[in-house]
N, C-alpha and C positions, 0 to 999 in steps of 0.2 A: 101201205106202210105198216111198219110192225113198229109199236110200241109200249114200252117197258116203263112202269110209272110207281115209282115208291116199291118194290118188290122184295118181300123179306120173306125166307125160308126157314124155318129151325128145324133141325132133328133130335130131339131129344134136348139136350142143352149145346149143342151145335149148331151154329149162325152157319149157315151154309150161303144167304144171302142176306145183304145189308143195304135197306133203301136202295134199293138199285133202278135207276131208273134209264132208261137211254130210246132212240130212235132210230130205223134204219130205212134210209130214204129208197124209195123207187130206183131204176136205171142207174143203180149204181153198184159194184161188187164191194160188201163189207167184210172185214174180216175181225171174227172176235177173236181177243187173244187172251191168255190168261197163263198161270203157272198153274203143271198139277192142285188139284184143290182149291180155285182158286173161283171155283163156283159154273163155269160157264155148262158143263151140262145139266148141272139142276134148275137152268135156267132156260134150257134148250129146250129140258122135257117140260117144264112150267108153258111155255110159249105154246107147245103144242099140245096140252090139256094131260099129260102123264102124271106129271106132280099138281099137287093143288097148294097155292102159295100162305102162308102163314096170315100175309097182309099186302097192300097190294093187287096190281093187278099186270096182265097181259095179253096185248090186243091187235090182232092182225085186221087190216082193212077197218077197225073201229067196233070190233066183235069179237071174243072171247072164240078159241079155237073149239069147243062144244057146242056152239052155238050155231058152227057152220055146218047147212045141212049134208051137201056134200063133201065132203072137204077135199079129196084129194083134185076136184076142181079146182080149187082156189091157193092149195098149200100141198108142194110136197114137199119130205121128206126123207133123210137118211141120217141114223143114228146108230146103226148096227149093220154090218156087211152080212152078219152072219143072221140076218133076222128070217131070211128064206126058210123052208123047210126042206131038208137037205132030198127029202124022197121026193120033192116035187122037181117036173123039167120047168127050167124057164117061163116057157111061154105058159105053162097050167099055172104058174104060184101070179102071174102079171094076168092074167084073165081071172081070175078068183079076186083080186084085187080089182080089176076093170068091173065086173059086177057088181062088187058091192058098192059101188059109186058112181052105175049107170053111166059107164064109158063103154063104146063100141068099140069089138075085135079088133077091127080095124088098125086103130089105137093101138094097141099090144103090137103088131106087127113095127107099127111105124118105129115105136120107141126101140126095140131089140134091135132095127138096122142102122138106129142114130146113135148106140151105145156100143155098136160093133161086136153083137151076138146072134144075127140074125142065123151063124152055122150052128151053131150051139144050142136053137132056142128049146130043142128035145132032147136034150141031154138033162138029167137028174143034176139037179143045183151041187150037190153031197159029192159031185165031182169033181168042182170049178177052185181053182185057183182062187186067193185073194184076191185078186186084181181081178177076176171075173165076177166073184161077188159084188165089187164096190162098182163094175160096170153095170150088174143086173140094179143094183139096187138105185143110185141113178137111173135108170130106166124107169123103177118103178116110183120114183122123184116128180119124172117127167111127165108118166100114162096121163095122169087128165091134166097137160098143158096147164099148168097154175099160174099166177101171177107174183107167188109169193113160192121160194127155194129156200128151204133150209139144208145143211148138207155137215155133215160132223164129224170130224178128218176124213175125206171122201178121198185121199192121195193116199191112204196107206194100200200097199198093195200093188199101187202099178206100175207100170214100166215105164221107159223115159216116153216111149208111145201115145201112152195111157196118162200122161200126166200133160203132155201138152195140148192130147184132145180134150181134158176137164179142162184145162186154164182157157183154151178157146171158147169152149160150151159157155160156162159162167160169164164171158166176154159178151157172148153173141144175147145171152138170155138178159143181162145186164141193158146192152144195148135194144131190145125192144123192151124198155120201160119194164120190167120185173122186178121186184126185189128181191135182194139173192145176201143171203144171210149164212158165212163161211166159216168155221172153225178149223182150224188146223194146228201143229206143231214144227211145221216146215216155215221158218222162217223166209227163206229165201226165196221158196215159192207164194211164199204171202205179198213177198214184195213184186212179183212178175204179175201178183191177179187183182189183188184187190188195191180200189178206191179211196175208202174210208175206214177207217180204223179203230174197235173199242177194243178197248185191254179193261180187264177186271184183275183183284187181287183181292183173297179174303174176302169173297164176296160183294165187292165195295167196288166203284168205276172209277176210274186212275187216268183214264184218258177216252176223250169220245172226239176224233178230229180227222181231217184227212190224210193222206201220204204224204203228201206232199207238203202241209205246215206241219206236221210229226218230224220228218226230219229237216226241217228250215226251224226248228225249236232247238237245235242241237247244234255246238261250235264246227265248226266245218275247218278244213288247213291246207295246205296245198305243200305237197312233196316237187323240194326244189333240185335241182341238177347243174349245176355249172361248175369249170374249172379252177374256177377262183371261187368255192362252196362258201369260204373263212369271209372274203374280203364282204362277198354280197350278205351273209348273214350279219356281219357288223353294222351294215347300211340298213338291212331290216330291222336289229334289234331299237337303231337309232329314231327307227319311225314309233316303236312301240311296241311291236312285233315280238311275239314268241318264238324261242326257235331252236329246237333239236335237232343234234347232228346225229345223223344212219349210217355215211361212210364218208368217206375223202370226202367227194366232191359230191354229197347228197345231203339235203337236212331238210327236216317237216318245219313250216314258219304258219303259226296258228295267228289269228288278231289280223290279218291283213288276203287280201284274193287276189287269183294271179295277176288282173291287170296290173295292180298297184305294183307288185313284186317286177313286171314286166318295165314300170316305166323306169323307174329307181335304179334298176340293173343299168338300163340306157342310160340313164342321166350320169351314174357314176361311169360308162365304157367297162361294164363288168358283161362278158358272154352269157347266155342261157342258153343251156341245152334241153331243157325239160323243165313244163310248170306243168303239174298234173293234180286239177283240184279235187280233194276227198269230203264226201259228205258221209255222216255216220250210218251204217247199215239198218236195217230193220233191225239186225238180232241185236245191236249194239243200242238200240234207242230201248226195244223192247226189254232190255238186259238192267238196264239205268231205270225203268220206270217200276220195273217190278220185284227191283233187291229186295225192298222192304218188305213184301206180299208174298216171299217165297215160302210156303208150309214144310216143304221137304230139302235140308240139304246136307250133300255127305259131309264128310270128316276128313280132310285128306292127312296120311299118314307117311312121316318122314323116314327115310330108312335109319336103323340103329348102325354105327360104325363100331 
């Protein structure tokens, strides 16, 4: 388990972090989220011994990330695609690494065929593609088999490919009890991988909950379809029912779910052609929780007539 307990950052007279404290359970994919600035990689490198925290602390498996003798046993990482050294091939920058953490050759081979560069593995890094890096680098995530994955927008870069072999990966490492610890900016994709879900803002925790009561927190509605759109939306209002017209025969009825819309239609002899219930998106939950915590936003400018 990695855990985060009262953790406060400053730089200078910049709160970069504020009491932050959260958990991230075993066998399960978490995704941190946060707005530009909003602290999560000063927390990343905090977790893995980069920054040293103000106050506070951060603790994988119940020990401080310096404290682990070998670490790339226990914890890998990716924070940087471009962290290789471009004159190195592949498989020299992944054995210089398997060294100095007493992992056998062996190892390096496996990992470059499970990241899908086994062709590439002697080709010079200073070659590769984004999407090559962010597979070498996952690789080198992977070499000593850890139990704990941190990974820090690991999706930039790849192809639709490359993006459904990491969502499977993090599945599969998820599902043999790892803990797998995700940052990203891809909403959408956060909603297809991960579990459980912390958003930060301003350094500060905003939400620490699963997928699934994250958005069962938020008003859900169901887009209705029938001929007679008018008569059945008066029979909903009369229940209590919210309800916006989209076209003729179309209107969103929030405050009530389709069975109920289903029976009422019958009981009045009103047809339905479509009850199609909406619940709010990841980007629409994550959008409402973190108005407030946004450091950066533009100006948008109206044209002069």
């Amino acid at each position: 388990m990695i855990l985060v307990r009262k953790l406060t950052k400053r730089y200078g007279q910049t709160l970069a972090l504020d009491n932050l404290s959260f958990e991230v359970r075993p066998g399960a994919v978490t995704g941190f989220l946060g707005p530009n600035g909003a602290g999560k990689s000063t927390a990343l490198r905090i977790i893995l011994g980069l920054h040293h925290p103000t106050s506070g602390e951060a603790l994988i498996g119940g020990r401080r990330y310096d404290r682990i003798r070998h670490p790339m046993r226990e914890v890998g990482a990716v924070l940087d695609a471009n962290a290789a050294h471009p004159g190195r091939s592949a498989v020299h920058h992944l054995a210089c690494l398997a060294r100095s953490n007493r992992i056998g050759r062996a190892r390096v081979r496996a990992v470059l065929d499970q990241v899908g560069l086994a062709d590439v593995a002697h080709k010079r890094v200073g070659g590769f593609s984004l999407g090559m890096r962010q597979r070498l680098g996952i690789a080198a995530a992977l070499l000593g088999d850890p139990a704990v994955v941190l990974l820090d927008e690991p999706i930039n870069g790849l192809d639709a490919t490359g993006i459904r072999w990491i969502r499977s990966a993090l599945r599969t490492l998820a599902a043999e009890g790892r803990t797998v610890l995700l940052s990203s900016h891809l909403m959408s994709e956060m909603a297809l991988t991960v579990d459980d879900v912390l958003i930060i803002g301003r350094g500060r925790l905003l939400a620490e909950t699963s997928m699934t009561e994250m958005r069962d927190r938020f008003e859900r509605d169901v887009l209705v379809r029938s001929p007679r759109a008018a008569d059945l939306a008066a029979v909903l209002t009369g229940l209590g029912a919210s309800v916006t017209a989209v076209e003729t025969d179309t209107f969103v009825a929030a405050g009530v779910d389709a069975p109920a819309i289903a029976a009422a239609a019958a009981a009045a002899a009103i047809p339905v052609h479509g009850l199609t219930s909406r619940g709010a998106t990841l980007e629409d939950v994550y959008l409402q929780m973190t108005g407030e915590a946004v450091e950066y936003r533009s100006t948008e400018r109206t044209a002069q007539s």
